[in-house]
N, C-alpha and C positions, 0 to 999 in steps of 0.2 A: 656691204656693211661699212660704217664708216670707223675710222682708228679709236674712237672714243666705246662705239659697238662693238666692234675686236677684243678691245680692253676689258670690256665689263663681263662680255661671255667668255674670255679664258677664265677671268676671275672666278665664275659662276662655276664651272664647265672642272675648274680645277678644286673649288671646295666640295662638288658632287663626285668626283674622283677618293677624294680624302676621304669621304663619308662612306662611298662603297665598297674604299678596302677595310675601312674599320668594322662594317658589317659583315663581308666577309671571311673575315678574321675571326671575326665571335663566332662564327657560325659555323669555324672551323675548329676552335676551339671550346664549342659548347660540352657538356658529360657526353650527352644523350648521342651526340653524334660522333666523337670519341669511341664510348662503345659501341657503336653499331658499326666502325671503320673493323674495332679489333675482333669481333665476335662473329663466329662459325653460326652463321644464320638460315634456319629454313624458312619455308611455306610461305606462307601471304609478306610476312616479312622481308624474307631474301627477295621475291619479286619485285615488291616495293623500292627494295635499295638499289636493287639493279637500277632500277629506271632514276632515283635520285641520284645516282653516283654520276649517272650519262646526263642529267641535266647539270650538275656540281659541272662535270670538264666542261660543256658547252656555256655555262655560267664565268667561268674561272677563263675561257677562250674568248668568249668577250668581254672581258674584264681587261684581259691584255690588250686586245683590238683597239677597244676604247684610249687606251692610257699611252698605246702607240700614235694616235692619231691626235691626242693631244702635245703631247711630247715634238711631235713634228710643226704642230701648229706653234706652239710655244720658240722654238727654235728660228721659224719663221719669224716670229714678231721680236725678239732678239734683236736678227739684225735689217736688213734693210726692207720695211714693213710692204709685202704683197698684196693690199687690198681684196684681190679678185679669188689668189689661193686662198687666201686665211677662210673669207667668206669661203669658199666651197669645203674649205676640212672641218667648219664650224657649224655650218648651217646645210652642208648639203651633203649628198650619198661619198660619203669617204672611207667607210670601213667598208671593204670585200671580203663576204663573204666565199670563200671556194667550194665546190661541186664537195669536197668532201667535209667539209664545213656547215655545210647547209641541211638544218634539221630533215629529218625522214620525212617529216609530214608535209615539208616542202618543197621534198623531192619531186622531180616525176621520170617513170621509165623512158620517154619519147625524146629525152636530151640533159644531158649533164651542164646545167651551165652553173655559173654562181652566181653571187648577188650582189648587188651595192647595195648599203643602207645609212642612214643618216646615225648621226652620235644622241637623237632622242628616241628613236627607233631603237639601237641596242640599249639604250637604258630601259626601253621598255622592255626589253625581253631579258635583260638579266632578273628585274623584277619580277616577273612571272616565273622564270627558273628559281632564283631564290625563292619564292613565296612557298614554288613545289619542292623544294627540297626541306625546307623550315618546316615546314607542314608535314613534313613524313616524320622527321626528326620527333620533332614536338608530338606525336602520335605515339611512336614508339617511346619516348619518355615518359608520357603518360600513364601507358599499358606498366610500364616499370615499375612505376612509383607507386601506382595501386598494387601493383600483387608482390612486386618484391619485400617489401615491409612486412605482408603479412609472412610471407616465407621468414624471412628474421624472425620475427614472432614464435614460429610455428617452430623455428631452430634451436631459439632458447630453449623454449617449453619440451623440448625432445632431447636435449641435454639434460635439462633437471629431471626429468623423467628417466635417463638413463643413469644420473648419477644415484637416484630412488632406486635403482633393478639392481645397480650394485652394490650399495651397502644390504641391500636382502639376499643378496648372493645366490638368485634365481633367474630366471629367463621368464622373456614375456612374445611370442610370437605376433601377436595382437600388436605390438608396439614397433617392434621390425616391420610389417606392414605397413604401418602408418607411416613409420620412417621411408622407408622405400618408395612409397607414393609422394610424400612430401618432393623428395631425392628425383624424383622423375617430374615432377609438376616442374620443381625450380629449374631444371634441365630444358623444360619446354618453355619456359616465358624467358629464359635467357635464349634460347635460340631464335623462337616466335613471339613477340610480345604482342604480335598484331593479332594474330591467330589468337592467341589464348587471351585476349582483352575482347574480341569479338563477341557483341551481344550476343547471338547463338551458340556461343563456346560450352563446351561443358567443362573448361577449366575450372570458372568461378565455382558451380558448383560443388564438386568433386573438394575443391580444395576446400571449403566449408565444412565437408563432409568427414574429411580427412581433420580437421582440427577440434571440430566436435569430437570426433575419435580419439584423438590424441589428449584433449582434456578429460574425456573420462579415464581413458586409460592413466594416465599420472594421477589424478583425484583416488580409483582405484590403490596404485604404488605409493599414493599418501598415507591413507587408511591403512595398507597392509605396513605400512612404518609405524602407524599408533599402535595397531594391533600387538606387531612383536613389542611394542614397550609396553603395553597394557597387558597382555596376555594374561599372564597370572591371576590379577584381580577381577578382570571380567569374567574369567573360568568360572573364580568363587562368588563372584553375585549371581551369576549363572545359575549356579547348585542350589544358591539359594532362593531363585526367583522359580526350581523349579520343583524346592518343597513346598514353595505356597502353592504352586498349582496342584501339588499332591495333597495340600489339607483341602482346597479350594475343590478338589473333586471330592474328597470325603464328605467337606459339607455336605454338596448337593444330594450323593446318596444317600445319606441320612436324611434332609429332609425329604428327598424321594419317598423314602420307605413310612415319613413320618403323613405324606400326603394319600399314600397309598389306602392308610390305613385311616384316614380324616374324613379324607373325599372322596366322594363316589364318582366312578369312570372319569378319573382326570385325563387332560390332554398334556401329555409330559412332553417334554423335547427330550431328547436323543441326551443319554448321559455319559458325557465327560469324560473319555479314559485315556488321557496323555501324560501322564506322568512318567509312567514307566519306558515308553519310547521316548521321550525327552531325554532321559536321564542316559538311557543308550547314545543317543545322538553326541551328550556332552564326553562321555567315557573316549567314544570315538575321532574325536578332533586330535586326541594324544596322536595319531597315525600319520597327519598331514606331517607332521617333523616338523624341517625348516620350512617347508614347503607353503611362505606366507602370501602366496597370491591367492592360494589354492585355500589357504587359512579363512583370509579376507571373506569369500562366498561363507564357507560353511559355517563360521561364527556368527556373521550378521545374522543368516537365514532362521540358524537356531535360537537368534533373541529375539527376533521375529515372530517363530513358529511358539515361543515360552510365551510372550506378550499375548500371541491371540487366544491361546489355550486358558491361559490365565481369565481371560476376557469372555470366554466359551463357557468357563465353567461358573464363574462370577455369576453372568447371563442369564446360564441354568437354574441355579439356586434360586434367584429375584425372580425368576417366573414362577418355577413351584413353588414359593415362599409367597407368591403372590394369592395362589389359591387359599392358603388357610385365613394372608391378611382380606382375602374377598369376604369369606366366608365370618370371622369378624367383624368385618363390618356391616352385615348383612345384621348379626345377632346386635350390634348397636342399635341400628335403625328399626328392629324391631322394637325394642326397649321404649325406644323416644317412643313410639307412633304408640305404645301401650299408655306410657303415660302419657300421652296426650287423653286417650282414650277415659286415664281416672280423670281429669282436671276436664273434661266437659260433661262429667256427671255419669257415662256410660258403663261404668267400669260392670253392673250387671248385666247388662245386653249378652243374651246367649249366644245368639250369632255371631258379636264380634267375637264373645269369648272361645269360642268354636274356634276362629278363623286366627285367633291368635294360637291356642293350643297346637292346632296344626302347625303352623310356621315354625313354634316352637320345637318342636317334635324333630320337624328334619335338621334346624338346624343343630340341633342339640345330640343327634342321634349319627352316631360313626357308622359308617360312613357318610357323610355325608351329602345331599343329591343338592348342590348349588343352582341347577337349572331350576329344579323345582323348590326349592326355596325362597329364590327370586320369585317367581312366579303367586306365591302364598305371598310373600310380604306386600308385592303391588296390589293386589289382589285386595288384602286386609286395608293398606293404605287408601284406596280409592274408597269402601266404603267407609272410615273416619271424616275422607272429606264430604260425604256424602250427608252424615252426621250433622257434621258443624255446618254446613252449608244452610242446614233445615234447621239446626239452632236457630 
């Protein structure tokens, strides 16, 4: 190399020095590797680090090498300039390697010897140690940053939930559990973030599982918070949503009794009797006390169980209520189809007058047989059209 090529690759040789301690430096000073330096780590993670920490010294060991062999060369060119050294500390095998210096993989049992290697040689291999340590680093900060957040999350949400159990001044087992698995998840992604960020992990899951849980359970501790401030007045709409079900069943048996006696072999649905076990159900909630978790089921349930009763006996009525509107309307349609019968002249026709009498008859006659009434009006209808058709 000539004095002008000395010059230019110290220059070079020493802004690539600059730039590899400032990297690593960051890389010594990143979060993510920070904690994994202070953090009691197992499983796939602790292995991992093992092997980044033993590439970090062989990384950091030729980082020195390097910065030694330029420090020499610079020193040289200082003072009275060596052409033939400087070339060899710059361009050729000047960092040695020693037997116990020399990575495992290029070991061999058959002789310990070491190595000479060039100053673009160790740059190459600090890069690939750097690259493998950044790349574990950056893995496990990844894994962090996905599931630790939600852990925060999940931390809030199980504080306000626990500040909810205590102004109720009850206990929630269901919520301890949640907590406790929470408690154990954030335990294993702070030990493992590799493990538990692993596509086949059942961490993700689980923790999903565990917060759905956790949001019921507080939405739960919400409601049993409205309850005790509502209580009183939903008790009293209560009583009273479940005298309507108590006149809402009279109705129906009343009309029951009034179809019974209208129509012949009706088809009833199943009649209506909740009121009187409703009204037990409301008596008995006084028993839960404070006991507002335990509140929460049994009040819902029972405006629940009042709504569909209500809705049952509603139901019932508009069905049986349905047969007598059948059964009117059947005595309409026979009307019309008479008077059709005056307005095309027929009104003495024996036949039809027959076949009206009859119709008349049943419908007119308690009980009444709706199958065969139907039957009579079609009946009389098709001969009308039969009529006017021959008009």
């Amino acid at each position: 190399m000539s004095i002008e090529e000395v010059d230019l690759a110290l220059r070079g040789r020493a802004e690539e020095r600059d730039r590899i301690s400032d990297d690593l430096l960051d890389l010594d000073s990143h979060p993510g590797y920070r904690l994994l330096k202070g953090a009691r780590l197992t499983g796939e993670t602790r292995r991992r680090w093992d092997e980044a920490q033993a590439r970090a010294v062989t990384l950091w060991w030729l980082f020195d090498a390097y910065r030694g062999v330029l420090d020499r060369a610079q020193e040289l060119r200082a003072g009275k300039p060596d052409l033939a050294a400087l070339t060899g500390l710059l361009a050729g095998p000047s960092v040695e390697l020693k037997p116990e210096n020399v990575p495992v993989e290029k070991r061999s049992l058959l002789r310990a010897a070491g190595e000479w290697i060039t100053l673009d040689t160790v740059v190459a291999r600090m890069d690939a140690a750097y690259r493998d340590v950044a790349e574990m680093v950056a893995a496990a900060d990844d894994a962090w940053s996905a599931l630790l957040p939600r852990l925060d999350e999940a931390d809030v949400a199980r504080r306000s939930a626990q500040d909810l159990l205590r102004d109720l001044d009850g206990d929630d087992p269901d919520l301890e559990r949640v907590g406790a698995g929470i408690d154990r998840i954030r335990a294993a992604v702070t030990a493992d973030p590799l493990g538990s960020a692993a596509p086949d992990g059942k961490i993700g899951g689980e923790l999903d599982g565990l917060l759905a849980d956790l949001t019921a359970r507080r939405g739960l501790l919400e409601q049993a918070a409205r309850i005790r401030a509502e209580y009183g007045d939903r008790a009293h709409r209560l009583g009273e949503r479940i005298a309507q079900v108590a006149e809402a069943e009279n109705e129906a048996r009343s009309i029951r009794d009034t179809v019974l006696v209208k129509i012949a072999s009706p088809a009833l649905p199943a009649l209506p009797d909740q009121a009187a076990a409703l009204r037990d159900r409301l008596d008995a909630l006084d028993t839960a006390g404070d006991r507002w978790l335990e509140l929460v089921e049994r009040l819902t349930g029972l405006e629940r169980a009042v709504d569909e009763a209500l809705e049952r006996a509603r139901t019932a009525t508009e069905s049986m209520a349905g047969l007598i509107g059948r059964r009117d309307e059947l005595r309409g349609r026979l009307e019309a189809y008479h008077a059709k019968v005056v307005r095309l002249g027929q009104a003495e026709d024996a036949a039809l007058g027959e076949m009206y009498g009859e119709a008349r008859a049943l419908l007119w006659t308690a009980p009444c047989d709706l199958r065969q009434a139907t039957v009579a009006i079609a009946a009389y209808q098709r001969a009308i059209s039969r009529i006017g058709v021959a008009g």
